[in-house]
N, C-alpha and C positions, 0 to 999 in steps of 0.2 A: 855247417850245421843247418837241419831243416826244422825250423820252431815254429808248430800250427797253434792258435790262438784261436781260442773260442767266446764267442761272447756274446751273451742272451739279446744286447740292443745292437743296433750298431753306433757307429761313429762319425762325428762329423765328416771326414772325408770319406765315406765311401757313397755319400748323396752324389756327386758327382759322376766317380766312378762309373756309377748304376744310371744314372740321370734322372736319379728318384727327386720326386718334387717337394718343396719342404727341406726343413734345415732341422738340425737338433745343437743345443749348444752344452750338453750333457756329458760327463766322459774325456775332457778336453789332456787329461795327464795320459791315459791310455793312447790318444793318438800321437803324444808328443813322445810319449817310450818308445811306439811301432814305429814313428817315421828313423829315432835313431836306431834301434833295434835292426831295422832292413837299408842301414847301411852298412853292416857285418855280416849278414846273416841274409839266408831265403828265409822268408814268413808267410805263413799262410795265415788269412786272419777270416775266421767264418762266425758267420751271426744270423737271427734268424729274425725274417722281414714278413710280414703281413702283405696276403693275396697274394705271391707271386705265384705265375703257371705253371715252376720249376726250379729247381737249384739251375742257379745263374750264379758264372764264374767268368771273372777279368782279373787280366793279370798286367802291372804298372810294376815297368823296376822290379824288387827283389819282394815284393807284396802283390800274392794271390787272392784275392777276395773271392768270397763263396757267400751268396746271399741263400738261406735258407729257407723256404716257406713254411709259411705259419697258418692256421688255419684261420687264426683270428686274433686281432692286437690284445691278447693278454696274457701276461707272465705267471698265471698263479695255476696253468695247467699246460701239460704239452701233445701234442697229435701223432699221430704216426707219422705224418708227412715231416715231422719234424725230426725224429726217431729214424726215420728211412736218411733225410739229408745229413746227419751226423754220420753217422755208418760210412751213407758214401763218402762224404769231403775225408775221414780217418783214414778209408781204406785209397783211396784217389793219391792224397796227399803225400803218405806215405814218411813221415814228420819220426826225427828222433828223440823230441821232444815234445810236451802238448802241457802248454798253458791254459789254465781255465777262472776267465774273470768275475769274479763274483760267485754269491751263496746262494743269496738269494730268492733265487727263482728254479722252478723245476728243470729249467734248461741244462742245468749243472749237473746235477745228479743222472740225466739222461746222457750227456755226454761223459760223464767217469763209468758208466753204465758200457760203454761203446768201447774204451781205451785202456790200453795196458797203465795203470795208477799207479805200476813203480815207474814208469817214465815221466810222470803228470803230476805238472804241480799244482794248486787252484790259489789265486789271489784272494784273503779276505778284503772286500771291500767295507758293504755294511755286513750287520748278523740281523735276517729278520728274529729269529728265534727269542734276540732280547730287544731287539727294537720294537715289536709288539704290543710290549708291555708299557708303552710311553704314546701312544697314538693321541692320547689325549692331553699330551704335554702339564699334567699337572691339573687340569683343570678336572672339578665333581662335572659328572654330565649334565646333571639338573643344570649347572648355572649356565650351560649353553643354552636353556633355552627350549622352546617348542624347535620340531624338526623346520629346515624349510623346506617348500616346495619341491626342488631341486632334489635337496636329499631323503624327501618321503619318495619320488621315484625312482632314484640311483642307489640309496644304501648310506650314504657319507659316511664319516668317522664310522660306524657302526659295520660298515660295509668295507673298510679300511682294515680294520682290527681283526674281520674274520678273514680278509686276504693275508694278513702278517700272520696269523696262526696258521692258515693251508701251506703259507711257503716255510714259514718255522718246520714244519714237519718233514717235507722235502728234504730242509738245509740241514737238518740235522741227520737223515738219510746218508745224504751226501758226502758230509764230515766224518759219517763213520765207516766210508766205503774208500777215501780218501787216503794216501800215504802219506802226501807231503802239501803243505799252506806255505803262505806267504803272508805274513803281517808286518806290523809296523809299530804294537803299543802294546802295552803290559794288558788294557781292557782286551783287543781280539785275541792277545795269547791264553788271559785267564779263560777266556768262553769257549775257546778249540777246543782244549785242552782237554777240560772237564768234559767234551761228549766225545773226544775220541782220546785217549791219555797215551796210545801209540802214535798219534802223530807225529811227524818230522817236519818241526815248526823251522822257516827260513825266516832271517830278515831281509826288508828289500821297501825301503823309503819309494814315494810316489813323485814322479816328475810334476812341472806345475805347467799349466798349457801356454804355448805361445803367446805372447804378446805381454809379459810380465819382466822380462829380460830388458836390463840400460835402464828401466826407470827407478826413481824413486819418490817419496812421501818428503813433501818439505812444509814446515809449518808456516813460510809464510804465503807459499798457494794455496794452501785447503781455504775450506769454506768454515770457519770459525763455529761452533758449536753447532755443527752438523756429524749426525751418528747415521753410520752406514750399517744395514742387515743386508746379510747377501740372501734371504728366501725368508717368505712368512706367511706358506699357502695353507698352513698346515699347523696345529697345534705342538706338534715337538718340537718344529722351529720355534716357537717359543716367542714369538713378534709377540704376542697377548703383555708377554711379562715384561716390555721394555714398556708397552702403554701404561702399565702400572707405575712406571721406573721416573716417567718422565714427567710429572704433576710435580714430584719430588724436585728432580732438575729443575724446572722454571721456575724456583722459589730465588735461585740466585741466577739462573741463565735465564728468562724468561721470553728469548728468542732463539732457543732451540729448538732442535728442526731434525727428524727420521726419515731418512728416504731406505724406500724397502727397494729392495729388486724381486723382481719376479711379478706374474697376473696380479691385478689390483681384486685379491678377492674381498673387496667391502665395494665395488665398483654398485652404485645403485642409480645414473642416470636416466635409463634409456628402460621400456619396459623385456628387453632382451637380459638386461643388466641384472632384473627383479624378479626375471621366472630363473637365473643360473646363481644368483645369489647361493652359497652352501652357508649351511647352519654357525660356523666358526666365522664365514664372513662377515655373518649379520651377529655378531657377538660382539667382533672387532670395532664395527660401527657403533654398536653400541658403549662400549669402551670410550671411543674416539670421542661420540656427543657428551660422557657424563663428564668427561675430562676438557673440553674445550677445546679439542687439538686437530680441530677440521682443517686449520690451514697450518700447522706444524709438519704431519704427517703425510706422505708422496711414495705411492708405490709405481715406480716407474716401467715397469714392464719385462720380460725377459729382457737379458744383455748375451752376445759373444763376450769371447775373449778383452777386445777392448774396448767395449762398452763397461766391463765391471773394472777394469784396470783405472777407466775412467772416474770413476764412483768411487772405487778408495783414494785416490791420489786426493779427490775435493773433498775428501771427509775428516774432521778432529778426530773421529775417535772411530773404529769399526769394532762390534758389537756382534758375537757370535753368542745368542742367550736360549741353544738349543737346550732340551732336556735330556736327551742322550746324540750323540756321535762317538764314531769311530778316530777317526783320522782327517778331520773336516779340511778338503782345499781351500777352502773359504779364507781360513783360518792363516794356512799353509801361507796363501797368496797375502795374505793382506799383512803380515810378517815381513815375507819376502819384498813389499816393498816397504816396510816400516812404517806401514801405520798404526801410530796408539790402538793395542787392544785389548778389551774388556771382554773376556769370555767367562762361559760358564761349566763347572767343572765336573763335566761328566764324562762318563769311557774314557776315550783315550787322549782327551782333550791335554790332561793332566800332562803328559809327554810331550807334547810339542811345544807347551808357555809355561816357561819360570816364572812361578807366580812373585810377583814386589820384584822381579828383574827386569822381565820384557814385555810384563804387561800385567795385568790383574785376571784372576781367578775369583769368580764369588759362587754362592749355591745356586741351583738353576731359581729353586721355588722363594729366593732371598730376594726381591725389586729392588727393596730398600738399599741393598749393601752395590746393589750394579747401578744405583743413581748417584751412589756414595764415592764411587769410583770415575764414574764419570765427570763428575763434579773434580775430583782431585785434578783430575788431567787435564781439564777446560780451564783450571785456576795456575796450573805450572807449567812454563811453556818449559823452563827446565827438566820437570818428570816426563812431558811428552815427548822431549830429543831424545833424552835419554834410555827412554822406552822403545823408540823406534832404531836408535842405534842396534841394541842390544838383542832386541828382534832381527831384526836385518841380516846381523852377524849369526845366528840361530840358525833362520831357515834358507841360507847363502850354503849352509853346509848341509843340510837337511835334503835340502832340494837341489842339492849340486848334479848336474847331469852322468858327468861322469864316473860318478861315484856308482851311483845309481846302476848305469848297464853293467858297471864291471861287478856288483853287487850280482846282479840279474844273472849274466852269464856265468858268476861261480857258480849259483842254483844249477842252472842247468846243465853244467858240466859234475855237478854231484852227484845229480837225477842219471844222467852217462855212466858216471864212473860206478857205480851201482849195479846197473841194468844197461848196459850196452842195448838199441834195438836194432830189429833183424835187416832194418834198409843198413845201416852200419856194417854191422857182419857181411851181409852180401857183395859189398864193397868191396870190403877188405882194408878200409882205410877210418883213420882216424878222425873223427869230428872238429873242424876249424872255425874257430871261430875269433 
């Protein structure tokens, strides 16, 4: 079987491939699918790259890479030159099957635009269409504040909200030009659903990226009343509502301690620091000083793979206090090794964590009830085993590998049995896979 795979960013392995400078540590389950994925199978996996002179193509093993040219690094419009490299890697590739990752962006829609869609499945990742609606994680905009600097030039949150409405429109384009999806929770099936109600909805759980496999979460290495967020650049990550959460905490932990992952956006040393400051980051700061928690609080910077594997294993408790997601890895990963966690229960969060089993569930806009929780787990080293066992055993199955491609390749032997394509017919032979 020939499975072409489209995908609006790329991936970390194909930095090399190409010998493009710069890493991305974004997307890590999709590359851990393709690498088992093109141990059965040729793949083709094409994505579309900023400045390149031309569609550039290398082929490693049973994986074709097509880098697509872009006119310009951004996902909320597309160019012809991007429109021309879809066509050709479709028509080149010659795929009896065509995967398409994500909604989100116009990339999507231009490629279902190009391909026979009874052959073509599209993964929901995120939905901008309702993610949109949450840019400002709960927060009134007044209480962020005058604009700053930073974002009276570039737009910020303001300039966010109008890109999740141009791609909303897009995705929703796309979803209803679409035959068949792939999800994973009761939230991206309700929201398919409702904008195209002939869809032919697949299920098909997300692998978790390397470097998460042989470990796990033991209470007595962590780092004792230390809560882990895996991202808090951004108001519906929702890092605001844990500041809230944790004045509460200190009233019986009062050496509790937040280490965030991802840019330190409250960063203010350096006058570099003070002209890129964004409006949320100087909010956060402000949070941080009215609450005393200058040296509680540590956003340590992007991580790979085992840089965040590193960060749950030393953490009590991991802390997912977004306002909406999908099917968060975050979440997946920090399960998969069992550590305690406290998430908050929006989209499809609700399906992946028994709530009072494997971990607690509270309202996103509730601080009170997610300090109230994190307190219980800091005070029972019995609730916390227990919670990590029962996680563990959860997303052991969840995130099982095998499961997972034989899931994948039913899909695309459905998509086959369906609609045979014409590279097939031509043949005269039946797809192996």
């Amino acid at each position: 079987m020939r499975v072409l795979w489209f995908c609006a960013t790329p991936i970390a392995c194909v930095y090399p491939v190409f010998g493009f400078e710069g890493s991305f540590h974004g997307a890590g389950w999709t590359e851990s699918m393709l690498g088992e994925l093109s141990k059965r199978a040729e793949v083709g996996f094409a994505f579309q790259y900023w400045k390149l002179p031309r569609l550039l193509t290398k082929k490693e093993g049973n994986v074709t890479y097509y880098a697509i040219p872009a006119a310009a690094p951004c996902l909320d419009e597309t160019d012809e030159g991007v429109r021309a490299g879809i066509r050709a890697v479709y028509e080149e590739y010659r795929a009896d099957v065509v995967h398409v990752f994500g909604t989100e962006t116009p990339f999507t829609l231009e490629v279902l635009r190009c391909v026979d869609t009874a052959r073509t499945v599209v993964s929901i990742t995120g939905l901008s269409c309702v993610c949109g609606g949450y840019v400002y994680g709960g927060l009134r905009r007044g209480a962020l504040g005058l604009p700053s600097l930073r974002d009276l030039l570039k737009g910020g949150l303001a300039r966010q909200e109008r890109s999740f409405a141009r791609r909303g429109v897009t995705e929703i384009q796309a979803l209803r030009l679409a035959e068949h999806v792939i999800g994973r929770t009761a939230f991206d099936r309700a929201c398919v659903e409702q904008i195209n109600p002939s869809l032919r909805y697949h299920f098909c759980n997300e692998m978790l990226r390397d470097g998460f496999w042989r470990r796990r979460w033991e209470l007595a290495s962590c780092t004792r009343h230390t809560l882990f967020v895996s991202a808090g650049n951004t108001p519906y990550k929702g890092v605001h509502q844990v500041l809230e959460a944790l004045p509460i905490i200190r009233r019986t932990y009062p050496d509790v301690r937040l280490v965030v992952a991802g840019s330190d956006v409250t960063a203010y040393r350096t006058v570099r620091d003070r002209l890129k400051i964004t409006t949320y980051g100087r909010y956060l700061r402000r949070r941080i000083k009215k609450y005393g928690l200058e040296t509680a609080v540590r956003f340590i910077g992007p991580q790979d793979a085992e840089g965040m594997a590193r960060q749950y294993l030393r953490a009590h408790v991991f802390v997912l206090p977004s306002a909406i997601e999908n099917s968060p890895n975050s979440l997946g990963e920090a399960m998969f090794l069992g550590v305690p966690c406290v998430a908050s229960a929006v989209g499809g969060v609700q399906d992946m964590l028994k709530d009072r089993e494997e971990g607690f569930l509270y309202p996103f806009d509730e601080p009170y009830m997610l300090a109230y929780y994190v307190t219980r787990l800091f005070g029972s080293d019995e609730l916390a085993e227990r919670f990590s066992q029962a996680a563990r055993s959860h997303a052991a199955k969840t995130h099982d590998r095998e499961r997972i491609l034989k899931d994948l390749t039913a899909i695309y032997h459905s998509l086959l049995a369906a609609s045979p394509s014409q590279a097939t017919k031509e043949k005269g032979t039946e797809p192996n896979l």
